[in-house]
MISE-770347 format. One record per residue (C-alpha): residue in three letters; x, y, z. Coordinates in pm, whole numbers, padded with zeros to 5 digits, always signed. Layout:
N
AlaXYZ
...
//
This chain:
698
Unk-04350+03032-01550
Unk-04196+03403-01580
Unk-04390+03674-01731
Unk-04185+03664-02083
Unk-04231+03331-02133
Unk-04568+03281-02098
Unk-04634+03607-02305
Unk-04423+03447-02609
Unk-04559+03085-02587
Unk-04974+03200-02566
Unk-05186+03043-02801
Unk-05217+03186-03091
Unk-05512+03354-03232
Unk-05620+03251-03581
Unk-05788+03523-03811
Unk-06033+03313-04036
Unk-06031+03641-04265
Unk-05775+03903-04303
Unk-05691+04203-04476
Unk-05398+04457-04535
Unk-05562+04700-04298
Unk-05500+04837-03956
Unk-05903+04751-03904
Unk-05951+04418-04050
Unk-05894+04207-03721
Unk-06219+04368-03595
Unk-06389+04232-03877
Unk-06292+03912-03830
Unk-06363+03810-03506
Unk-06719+03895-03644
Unk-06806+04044-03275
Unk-06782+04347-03021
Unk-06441+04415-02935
Unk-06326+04566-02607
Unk-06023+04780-02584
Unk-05947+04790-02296
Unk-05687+05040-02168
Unk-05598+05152-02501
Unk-05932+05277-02578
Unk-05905+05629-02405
Unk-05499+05649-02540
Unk-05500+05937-02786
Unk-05086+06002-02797
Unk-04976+05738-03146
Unk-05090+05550-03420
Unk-05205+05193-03496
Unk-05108+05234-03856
Unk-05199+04900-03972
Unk-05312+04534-03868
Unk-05345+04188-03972
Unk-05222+03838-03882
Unk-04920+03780-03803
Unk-04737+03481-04089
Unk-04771+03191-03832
Unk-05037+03288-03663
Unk-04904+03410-03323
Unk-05096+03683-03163
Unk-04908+03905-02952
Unk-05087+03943-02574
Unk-05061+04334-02444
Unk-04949+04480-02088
Unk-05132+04337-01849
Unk-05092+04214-01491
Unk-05029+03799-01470
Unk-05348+03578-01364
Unk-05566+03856-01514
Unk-05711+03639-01772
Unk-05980+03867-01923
Unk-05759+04144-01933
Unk-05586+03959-02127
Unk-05798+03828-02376
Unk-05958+04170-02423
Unk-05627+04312-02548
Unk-05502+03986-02705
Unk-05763+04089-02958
Unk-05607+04362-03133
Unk-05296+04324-03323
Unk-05132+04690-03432
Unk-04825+04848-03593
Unk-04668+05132-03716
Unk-04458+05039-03985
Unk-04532+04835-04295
Unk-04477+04509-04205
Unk-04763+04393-03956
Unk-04625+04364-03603
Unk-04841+04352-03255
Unk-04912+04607-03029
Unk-04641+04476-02877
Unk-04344+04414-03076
Unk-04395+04763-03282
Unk-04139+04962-03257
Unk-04308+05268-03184
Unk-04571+05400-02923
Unk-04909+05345-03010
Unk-05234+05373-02897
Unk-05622+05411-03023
Unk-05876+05671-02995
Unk-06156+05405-02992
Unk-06499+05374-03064
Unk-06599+05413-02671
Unk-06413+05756-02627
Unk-06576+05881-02968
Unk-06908+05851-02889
Unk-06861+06010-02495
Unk-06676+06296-02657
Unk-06973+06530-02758
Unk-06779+06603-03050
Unk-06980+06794-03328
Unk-06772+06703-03620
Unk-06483+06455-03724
Unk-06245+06686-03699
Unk-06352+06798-03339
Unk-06231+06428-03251
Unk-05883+06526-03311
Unk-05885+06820-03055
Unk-05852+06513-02774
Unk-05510+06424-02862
Unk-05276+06628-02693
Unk-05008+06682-02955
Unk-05233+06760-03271
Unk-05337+07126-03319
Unk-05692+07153-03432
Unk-05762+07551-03600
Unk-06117+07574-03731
Unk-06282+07897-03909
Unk-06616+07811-03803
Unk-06826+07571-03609
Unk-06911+07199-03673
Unk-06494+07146-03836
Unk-06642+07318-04209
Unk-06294+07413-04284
Unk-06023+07299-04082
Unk-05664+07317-04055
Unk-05482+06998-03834
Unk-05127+06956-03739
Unk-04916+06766-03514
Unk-04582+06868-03329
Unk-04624+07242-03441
Unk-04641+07196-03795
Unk-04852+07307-04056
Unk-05149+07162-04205
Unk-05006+07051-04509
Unk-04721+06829-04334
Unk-04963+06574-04217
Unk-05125+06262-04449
Unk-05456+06182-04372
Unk-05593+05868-04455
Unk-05931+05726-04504
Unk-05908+05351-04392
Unk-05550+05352-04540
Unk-05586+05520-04832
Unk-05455+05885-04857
Unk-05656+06129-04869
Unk-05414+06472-04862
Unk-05515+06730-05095
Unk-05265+06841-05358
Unk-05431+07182-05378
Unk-05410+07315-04997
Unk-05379+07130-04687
Unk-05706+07335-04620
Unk-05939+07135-04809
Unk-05761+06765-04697
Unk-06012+06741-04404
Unk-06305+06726-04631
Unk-06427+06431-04497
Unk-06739+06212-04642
Unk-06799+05994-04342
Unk-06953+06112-03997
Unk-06884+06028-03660
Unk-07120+05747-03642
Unk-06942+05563-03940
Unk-06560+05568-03743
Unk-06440+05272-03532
Unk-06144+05440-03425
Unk-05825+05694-03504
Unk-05518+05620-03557
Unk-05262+05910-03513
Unk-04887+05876-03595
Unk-04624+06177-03429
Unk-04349+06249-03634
Unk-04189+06198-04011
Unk-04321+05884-04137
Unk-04262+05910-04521
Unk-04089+05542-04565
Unk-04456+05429-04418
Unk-04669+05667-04610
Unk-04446+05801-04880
Unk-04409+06166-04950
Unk-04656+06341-04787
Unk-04610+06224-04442
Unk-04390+06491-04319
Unk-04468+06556-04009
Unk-04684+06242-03894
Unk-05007+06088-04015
Unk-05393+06028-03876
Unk-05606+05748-04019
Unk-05964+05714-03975
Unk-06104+05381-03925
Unk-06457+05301-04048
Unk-06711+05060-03864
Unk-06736+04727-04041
Unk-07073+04548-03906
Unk-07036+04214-04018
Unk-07427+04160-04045
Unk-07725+04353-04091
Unk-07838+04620-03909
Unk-07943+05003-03962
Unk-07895+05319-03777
Unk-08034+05650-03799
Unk-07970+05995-03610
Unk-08054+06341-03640
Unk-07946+06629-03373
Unk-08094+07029-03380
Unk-07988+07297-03160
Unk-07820+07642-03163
Unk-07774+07938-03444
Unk-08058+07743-03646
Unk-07831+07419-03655
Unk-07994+07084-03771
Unk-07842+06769-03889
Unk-07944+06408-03993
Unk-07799+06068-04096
Unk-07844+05726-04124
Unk-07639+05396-04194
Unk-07687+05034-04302
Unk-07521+04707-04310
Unk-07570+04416-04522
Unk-07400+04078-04582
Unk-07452+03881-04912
Unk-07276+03573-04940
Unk-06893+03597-04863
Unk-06938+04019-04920
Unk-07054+04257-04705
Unk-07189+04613-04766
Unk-07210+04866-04533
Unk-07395+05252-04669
Unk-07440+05589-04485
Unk-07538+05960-04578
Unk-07625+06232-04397
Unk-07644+06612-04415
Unk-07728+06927-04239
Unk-07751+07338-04223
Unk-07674+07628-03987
Unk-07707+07976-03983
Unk-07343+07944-03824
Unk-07247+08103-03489
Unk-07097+08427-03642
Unk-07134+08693-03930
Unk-07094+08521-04268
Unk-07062+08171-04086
Unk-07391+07956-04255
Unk-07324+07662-04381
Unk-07515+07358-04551
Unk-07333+07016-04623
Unk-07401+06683-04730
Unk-07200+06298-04768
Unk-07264+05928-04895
Unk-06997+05652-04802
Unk-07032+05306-04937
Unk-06756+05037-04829
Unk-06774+04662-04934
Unk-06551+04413-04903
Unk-06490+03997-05039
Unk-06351+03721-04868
Unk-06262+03422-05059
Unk-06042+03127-04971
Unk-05691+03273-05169
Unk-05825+03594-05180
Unk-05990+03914-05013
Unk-06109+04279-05188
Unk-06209+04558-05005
Unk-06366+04843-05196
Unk-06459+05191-05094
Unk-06644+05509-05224
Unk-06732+05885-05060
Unk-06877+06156-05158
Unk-06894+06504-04957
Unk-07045+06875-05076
Unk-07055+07162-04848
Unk-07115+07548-04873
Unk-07031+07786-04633
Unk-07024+08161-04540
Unk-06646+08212-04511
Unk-06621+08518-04270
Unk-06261+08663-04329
Unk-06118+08311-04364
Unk-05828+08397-04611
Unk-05820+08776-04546
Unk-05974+08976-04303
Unk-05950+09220-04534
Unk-06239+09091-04694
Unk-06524+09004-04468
Unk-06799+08890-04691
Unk-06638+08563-04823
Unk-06788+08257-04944
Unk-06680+07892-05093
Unk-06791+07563-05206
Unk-06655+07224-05205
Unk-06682+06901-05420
Unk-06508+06582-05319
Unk-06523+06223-05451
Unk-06309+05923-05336
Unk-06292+05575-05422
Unk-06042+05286-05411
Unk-06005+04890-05445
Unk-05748+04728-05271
Unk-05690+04308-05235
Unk-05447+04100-05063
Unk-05353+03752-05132
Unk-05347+03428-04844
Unk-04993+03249-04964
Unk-04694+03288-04755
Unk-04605+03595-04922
Unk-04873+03853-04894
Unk-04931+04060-05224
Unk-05122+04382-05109
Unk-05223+04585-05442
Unk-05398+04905-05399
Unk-05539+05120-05642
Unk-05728+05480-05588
Unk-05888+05795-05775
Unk-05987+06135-05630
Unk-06135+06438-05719
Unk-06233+06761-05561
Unk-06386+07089-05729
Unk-06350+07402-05541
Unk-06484+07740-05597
Unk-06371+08085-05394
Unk-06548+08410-05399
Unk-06401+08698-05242
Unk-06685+08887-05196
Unk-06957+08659-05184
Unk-07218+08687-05519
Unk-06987+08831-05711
Unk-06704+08757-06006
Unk-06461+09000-05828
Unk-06171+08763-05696
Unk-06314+08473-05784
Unk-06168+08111-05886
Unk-06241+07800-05979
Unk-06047+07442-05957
Unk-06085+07121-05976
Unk-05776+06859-05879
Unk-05811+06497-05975
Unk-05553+06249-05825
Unk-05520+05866-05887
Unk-05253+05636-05804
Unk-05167+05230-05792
Unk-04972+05048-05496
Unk-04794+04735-05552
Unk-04680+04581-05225
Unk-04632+04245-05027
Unk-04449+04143-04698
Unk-04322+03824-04602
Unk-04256+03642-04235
Unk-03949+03422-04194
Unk-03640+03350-03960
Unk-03484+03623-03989
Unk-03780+03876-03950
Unk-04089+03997-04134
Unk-03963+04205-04441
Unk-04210+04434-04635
Unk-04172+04586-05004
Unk-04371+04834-05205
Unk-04397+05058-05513
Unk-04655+05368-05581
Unk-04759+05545-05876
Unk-04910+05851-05766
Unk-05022+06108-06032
Unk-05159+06448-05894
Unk-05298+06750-06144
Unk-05503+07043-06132
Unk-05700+07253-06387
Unk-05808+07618-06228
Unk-05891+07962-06259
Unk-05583+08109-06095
Unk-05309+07808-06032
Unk-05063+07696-06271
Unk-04944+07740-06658
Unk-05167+07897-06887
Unk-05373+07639-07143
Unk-05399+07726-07463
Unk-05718+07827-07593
Unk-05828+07448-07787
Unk-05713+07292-07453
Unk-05935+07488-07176
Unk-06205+07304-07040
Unk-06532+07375-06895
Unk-06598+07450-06519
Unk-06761+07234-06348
Unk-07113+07350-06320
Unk-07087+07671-06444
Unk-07159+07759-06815
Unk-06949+08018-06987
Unk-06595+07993-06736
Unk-06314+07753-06860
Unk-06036+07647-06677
Unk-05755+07852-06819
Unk-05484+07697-06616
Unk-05324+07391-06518
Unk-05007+07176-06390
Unk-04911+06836-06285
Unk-04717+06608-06118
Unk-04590+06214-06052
Unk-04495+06078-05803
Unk-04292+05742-05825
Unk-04167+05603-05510
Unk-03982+05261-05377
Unk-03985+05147-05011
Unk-03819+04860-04817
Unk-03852+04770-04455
Unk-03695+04502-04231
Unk-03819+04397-03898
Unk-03606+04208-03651
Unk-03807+04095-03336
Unk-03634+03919-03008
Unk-03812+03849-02676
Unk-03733+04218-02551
Unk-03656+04380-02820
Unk-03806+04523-03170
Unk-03561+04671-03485
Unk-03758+04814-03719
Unk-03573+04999-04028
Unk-03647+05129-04403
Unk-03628+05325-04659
Unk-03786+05534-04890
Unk-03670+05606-05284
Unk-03880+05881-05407
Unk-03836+06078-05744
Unk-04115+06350-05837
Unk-04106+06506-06178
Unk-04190+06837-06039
Unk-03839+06823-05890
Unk-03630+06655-06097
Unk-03594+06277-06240
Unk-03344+06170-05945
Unk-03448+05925-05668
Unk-03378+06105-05334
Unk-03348+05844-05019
Unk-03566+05903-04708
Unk-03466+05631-04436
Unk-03582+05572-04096
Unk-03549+05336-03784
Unk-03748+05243-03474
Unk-03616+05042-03198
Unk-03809+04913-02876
Unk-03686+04734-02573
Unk-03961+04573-02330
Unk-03840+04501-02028
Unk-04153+04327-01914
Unk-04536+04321-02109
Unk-04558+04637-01929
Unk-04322+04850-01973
Unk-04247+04978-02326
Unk-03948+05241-02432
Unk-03925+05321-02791
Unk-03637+05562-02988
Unk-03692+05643-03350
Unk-03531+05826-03620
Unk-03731+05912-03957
Unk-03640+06138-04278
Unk-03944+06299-04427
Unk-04057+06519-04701
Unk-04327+06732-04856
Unk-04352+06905-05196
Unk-04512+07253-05210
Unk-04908+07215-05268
Unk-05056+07424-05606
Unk-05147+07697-05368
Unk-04826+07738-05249
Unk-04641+07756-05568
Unk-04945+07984-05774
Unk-05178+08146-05533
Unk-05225+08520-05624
Unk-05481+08750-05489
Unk-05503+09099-05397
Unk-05421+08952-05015
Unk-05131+08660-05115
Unk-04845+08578-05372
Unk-04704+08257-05419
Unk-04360+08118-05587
Unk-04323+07904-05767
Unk-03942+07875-05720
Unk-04029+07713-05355
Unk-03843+07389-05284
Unk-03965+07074-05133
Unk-03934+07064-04738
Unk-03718+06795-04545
Unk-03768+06641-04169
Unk-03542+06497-03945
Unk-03752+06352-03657
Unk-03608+06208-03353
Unk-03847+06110-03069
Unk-03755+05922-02740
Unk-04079+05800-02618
Unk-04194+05538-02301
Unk-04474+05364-02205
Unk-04639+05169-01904
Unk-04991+04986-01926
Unk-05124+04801-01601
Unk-05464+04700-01529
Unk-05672+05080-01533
Unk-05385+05277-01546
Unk-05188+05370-01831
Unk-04912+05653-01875
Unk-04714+05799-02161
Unk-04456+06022-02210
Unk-04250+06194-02511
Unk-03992+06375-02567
Unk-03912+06500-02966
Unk-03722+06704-03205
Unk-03815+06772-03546
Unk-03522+06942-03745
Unk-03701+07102-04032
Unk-03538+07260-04350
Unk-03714+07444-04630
Unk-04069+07481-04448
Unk-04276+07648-04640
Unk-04519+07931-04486
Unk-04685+08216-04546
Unk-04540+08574-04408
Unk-04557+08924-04427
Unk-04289+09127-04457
Unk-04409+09445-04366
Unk-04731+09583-04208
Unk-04862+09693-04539
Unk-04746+09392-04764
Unk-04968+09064-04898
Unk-04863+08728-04800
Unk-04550+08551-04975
Unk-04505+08147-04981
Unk-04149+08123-04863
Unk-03859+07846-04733
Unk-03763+07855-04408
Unk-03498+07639-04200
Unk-03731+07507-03816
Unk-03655+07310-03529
Unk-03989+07189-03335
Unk-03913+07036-03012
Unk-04134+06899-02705
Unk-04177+06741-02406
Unk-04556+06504-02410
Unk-04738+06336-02120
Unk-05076+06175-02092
Unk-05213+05971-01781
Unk-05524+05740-01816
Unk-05722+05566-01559
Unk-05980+05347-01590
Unk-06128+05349-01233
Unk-06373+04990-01274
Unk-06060+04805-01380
Unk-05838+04972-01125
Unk-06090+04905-00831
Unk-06232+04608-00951
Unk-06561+04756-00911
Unk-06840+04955-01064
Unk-06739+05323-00922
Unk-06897+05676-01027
Unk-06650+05826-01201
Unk-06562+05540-01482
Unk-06275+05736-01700
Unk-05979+06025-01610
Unk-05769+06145-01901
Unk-05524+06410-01880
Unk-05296+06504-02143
Unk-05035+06771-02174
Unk-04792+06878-02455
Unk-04497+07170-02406
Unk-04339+07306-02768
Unk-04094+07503-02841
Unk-03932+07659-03224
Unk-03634+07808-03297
Unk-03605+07942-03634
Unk-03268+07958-03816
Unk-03264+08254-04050
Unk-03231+08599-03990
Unk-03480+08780-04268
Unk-03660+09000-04104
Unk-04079+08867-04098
Unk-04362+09112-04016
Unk-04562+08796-03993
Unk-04588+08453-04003
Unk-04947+08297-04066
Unk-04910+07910-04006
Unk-04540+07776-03881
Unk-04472+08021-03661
Unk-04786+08002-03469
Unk-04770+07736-03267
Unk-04957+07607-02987
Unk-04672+07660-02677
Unk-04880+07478-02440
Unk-05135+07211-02464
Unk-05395+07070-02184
Unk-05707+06804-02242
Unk-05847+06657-01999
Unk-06143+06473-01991
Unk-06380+06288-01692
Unk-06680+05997-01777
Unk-06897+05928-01507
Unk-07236+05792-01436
Unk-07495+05974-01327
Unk-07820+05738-01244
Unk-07897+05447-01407
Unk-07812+05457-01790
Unk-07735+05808-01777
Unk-07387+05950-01799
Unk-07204+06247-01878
Unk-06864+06330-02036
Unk-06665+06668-01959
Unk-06320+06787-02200
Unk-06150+07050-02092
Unk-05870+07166-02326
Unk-05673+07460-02230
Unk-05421+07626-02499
Unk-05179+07931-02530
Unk-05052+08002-02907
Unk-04719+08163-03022
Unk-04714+08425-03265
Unk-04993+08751-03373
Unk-05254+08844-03582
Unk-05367+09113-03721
Unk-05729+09281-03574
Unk-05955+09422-03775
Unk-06199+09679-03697
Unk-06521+09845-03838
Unk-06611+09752-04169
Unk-06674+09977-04464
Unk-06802+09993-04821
Unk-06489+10031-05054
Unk-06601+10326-05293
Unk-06394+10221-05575
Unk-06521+09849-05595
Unk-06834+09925-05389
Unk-06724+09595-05253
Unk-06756+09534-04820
Unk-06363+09633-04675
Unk-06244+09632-04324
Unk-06010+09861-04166
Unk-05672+09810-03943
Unk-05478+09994-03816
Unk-05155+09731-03891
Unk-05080+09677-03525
Unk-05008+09285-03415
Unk-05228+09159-03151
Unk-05121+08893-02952
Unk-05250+08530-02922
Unk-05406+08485-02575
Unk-05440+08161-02416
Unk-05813+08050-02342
Unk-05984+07739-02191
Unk-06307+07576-02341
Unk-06497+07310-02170
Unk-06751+07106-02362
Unk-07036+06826-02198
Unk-07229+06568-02312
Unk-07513+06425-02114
Unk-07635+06061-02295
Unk-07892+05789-02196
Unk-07825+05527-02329
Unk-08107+05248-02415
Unk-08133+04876-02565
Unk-08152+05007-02882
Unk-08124+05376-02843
Unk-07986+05716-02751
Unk-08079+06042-02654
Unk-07830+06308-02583
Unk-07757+06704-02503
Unk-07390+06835-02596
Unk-07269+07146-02543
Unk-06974+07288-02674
Unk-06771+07587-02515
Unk-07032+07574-02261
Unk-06857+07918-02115
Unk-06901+08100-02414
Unk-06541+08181-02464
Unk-06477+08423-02728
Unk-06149+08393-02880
Unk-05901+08353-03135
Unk-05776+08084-03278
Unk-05709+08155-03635
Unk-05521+08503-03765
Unk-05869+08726-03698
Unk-06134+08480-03757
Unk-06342+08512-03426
Unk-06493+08200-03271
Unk-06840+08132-03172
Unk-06936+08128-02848
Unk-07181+07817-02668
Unk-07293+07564-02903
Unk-07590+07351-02761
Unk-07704+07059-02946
Unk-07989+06804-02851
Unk-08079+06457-03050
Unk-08148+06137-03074
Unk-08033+05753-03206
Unk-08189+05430-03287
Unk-08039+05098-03377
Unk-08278+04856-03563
//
């Protein structure tokens, strides 16, 4: 029998409980799934999962008479467009950052995570991901959605707070990362691509609990539980910590809680989730080095309901409320500078998708309404309409605005034995624009020559409207506009893949054609910052290798795990006004190397090393001694206005882990060189980061 045929004519798999989720399949088979080669592939998404209408489970690459391999990857059914589709017949490159490569990482934070894919740029003003700014392809941190098991998460205020995140490491299965416009997927926020984190879902009971201590007075603790009542299960974690941080002005303390339940009934499934994260931090020259002695806070809640129906038609409703309080100081203690906000956000889905001859076809509607009430952002309140802040007696919110969002997508999905069409389209009207529906469409085609082979060309329109911040922001250090227009993407990417047994490759090529980006620049050395449209093209060449050395040799070897990665950008920017200074578009990482080695050491001892080597585009500006300001008697520091280049830098973290039964003890150091460098305008990073703790499993 040829290779095709038997691929197309396997048994199906049968799901005995299912969700609209790109995680729900793991739940179901109510046991450990293994990966495979996918699970050290950090390139693409798997955007969302579930069974396929009659049944058929697609198998993945693997090499004929290879009958575990297959089984192993037959387990995991993937796509990146609405409609559910296998790993397989998606249209576009995927791949998973599993649970295996997340806890051999050494990664401090959740956000560290993302520094493994080779085409996301991860900027961080601090240790441990406090505040963090991620992008993919060279854009900006607000041209991304980021998703919390499928539900977005994206900030309306500033990109800056949308990686607030109230789960740990510990509580993710996997990450999902999408490259490129993907708005007729995840609507009008996913301009420049999308990253989805997957939560664990034990299906019985069981309890964990960790804590870790280590450098700069750095301590941290959590703990997780599962439980299953009935047909519902209920999974809860918390955890929390404190540093002194690894700079001046860098301390931090932080807590989270995350509860996720979910129903299964025989027409019928729910899943339900709720988080809650708090953090304070010492925020050393984040916004301006001007002003050294910085300081904010942060106040996020999250929750959301979602179902899905068992009929031949799949209804998929979805509905979600946020809210996020966020206070600034300037100078840290005092009123000078200082605002206040608080954004709520809450939305409903409507959606369904059906399988029949001619395809699988997918439909949906969202409602998403998005205000703020602040300090400093917006139209003034009148006086009978302000309204307390949050925790603080005596300050009213002065200011607000809002904004809905009303959007209608369509997809179709046409799969044949070799090939996959996938095409839609987004109708999306915001009242911040106008009242006229503006059409975002895209397409994805695949041709598979054999279960191995995979080569993939898409086309996708995106869009993002200016955040608060950009439109209101004023300090003594930045100006917005509010006459800023939403920005537009045209993304073509030509992408192709091979999997065989322990070896997997992938290569990219894109070009984003970007018009209206919004940034913030200088125009001269002694001006503030203005929000401003710009027309740029981001365009790169991508290539990651993966081995897998026990599947490739068929043996138990030393060295278990090779991943190198390696992206090449370039911009070209289309106007002519003369900048000073760009601080987020224009710098761009140029070059981009991870790679990473697993190996064994003795018995159930191992060790992980990531090296990731990176040289940015653009300047900053350096700041010298510091001084008390004798007007405002405030802390100042001085510059000369000169540009300083970005330099490029290596870092190489390690993680040594034994791993028990029921336990494990680790050591992880991060930037175990103690690189100094910068990353982030002048915000200095800390040098070696050594961490040492423990887990147990009960």
């Amino acid at each position: 029998m040829r290779q095709e045929q038997r691929f197309f004519k396997k048994k199906a798999v049968k799901w005995h409980r299912f969700e609209n989720r790109g995680y729900c399949a793991f739940a179901s088979l109510k046991r450990v799934v293994c990966i495979g080669i996918l699970s050290a592939s950090t390139l693409s998404i798997a955007a969302k999962a579930q069974e396929t209408q009659g049944g058929s489970a697609t198998q993945q690459p693997v090499h004929e008479g290879d009958e575990q391999e297959e089984q192993r990857l037959d387990e995991l059914t993937v796509s990146g467009s609405m409609a559910p589709l296998s790993l397989l017949q998606s249209a576009r490159i995927v791949g998973v950052l599993s649970r295996e490569d997340i806890q051999q990482s050494g990664a401090q934070s959740v956000n560290d995570l993302f520094k493994l894919a080779p085409g996301v740029d991860v900027r961080q003003r601090g240790g441990f991901g406090i505040q963090t700014d991620i992008s993919i392809d060279g854009g900006t941190f607000d041209q991304i959605t980021i998703l919390l098991n499928g539900v977005n998460i994206t900030n309306p205020h500033t990109g800056h707070l949308s990686a607030d995140f109230p789960v740990s490491i510990s509580d993710i299965e996997r990450i999902e990362i999408l490259e490129g416009a993907a708005s007729r997927v995840y609507g009008s926020t996913a301009f420049g691509g999308a990253l989805n984190i997957v939560t664990r879902r034990d299906p019985s009971a069981s309890a964990t609990v960790g804590m870790r201590g280590g450098s700069f007075g750095t301590f941290d603790a959590e703990a997780r539980g599962s439980l299953k009542l009935l047909d519902s299960h209920h999974r809860l974690s918390g955890g929390g910590g404190r540093s002194d941080g690894g700079t001046a002005n860098s301390d931090w303390r932080r807590g989270q809680l995350y509860y996720q339940g979910d129903l299964d009934r025989k027409d019928f499934s729910l899943d339900w989730q709720f988080g809650f994260s708090r953090k304070a931090y010492g925020a050393n020259t984040f916004y301006s080095a001007t002003y050294p002695d910085q300081f904010e806070r942060n106040e996020r809640y999250i929750a959301s309901v979602s179902g899905e129906t068992k009929g031949v038609f799949r209804f998929t409703p979805k509905a979600y409320w946020q809210r996020s309080y966020d206070n600034f100081e300037l100078v840290r203690g005092k009123r000078f500078g200082e605002n206040f906000h608080r954004t709520d956000i809450h939305g409903i889905q409507l959606g369904g998708h059906i399988a029949w001859l001619g395809g699988r076809t997918a439909v949906a509607t969202e409602m998403r309404h998005e205000g703020i009430l602040s300090t400093s952002l917006g139209h003034d309140l009148d006086a009978g309409a302000r309204v307390s802040v949050h925790n603080n007696k005596g300050i009213d919110y002065t200011r607000e605005d809002n904004r809905t969002n009303v959007s209608f997508s369509l997809e179709h999905n046409i799969l044949l034995p070799h090939w996959t069409l996938s095409a839609g389209l987004l109708a999306n009207m915001n009242t911040c624009i106008d009242h006229r529906f503006r059409l975002y469409p895209g397409a994805d085609l695949a041709w598979r020559p054999d279960t191995r082979w995979k080569v993939s060309l898409s086309y996708n329109k995106g869009l993002r409207l200016p955040t608060f911040t950009d439109l209101y922001y004023k300090s003594p250090t930045h100006n917005g506009n509010t006459d800023l227009r939403a920005e537009e993407n045209h993304s073509l990417q030509l992408a192709a893949r091979y999997s065989g047994r322990g070896f997997s490759t992938t290569v990219r090529g894109f070009h984003h054609r970007g018009r209206r980006l919004i940034d913030w620049v200088m125009y001269s050395a002694d001006d503030t910052y203005h929000s401003a449209n710009f027309n740029l093209d981001n365009s790169g060449l991508q290539g990651e290798v993966t081995l897998d050395l026990p599947q490739l040799l068929g043996k138990n070897v030393f060295v278990e795990g090779i991943r190198v990665g390696y992206t090449y950008m370039h911009q070209k920017r289309h106007d002519h006004t003369p900048i000073y200074r760009s601080n987020y578009a224009m710098e761009y990482l140029r070059h981009k190397l991870v790679a990473s080695l697993h190996h064994r050491i003795v018995s159930h001892l191992s060790a992980t090393w990531n090296l990731r080597w990176q040289d940015r585009m653009g300047q900053y500006i350096r700041f010298g001694t510091t001084y008390t300001d004798p007007a405002t008697g405030f802390l100042r520091a001085q510059t000369d206005g000169r540009l300083v280049d970005y330099t490029p830098y290596a870092t190489l973290d390690v993680k040594l882990q034994w791993t028990g039964s029921r336990y494990r003890i680790f050591v992880e150091g991060t930037n175990v060189t103690a690189r100094r460098y910068y990353d982030l305008s002048g915000v200095r990073q800390p040098g070696a980061w050594v961490m040492a703790g423990a887990a147990w499993d009960f």
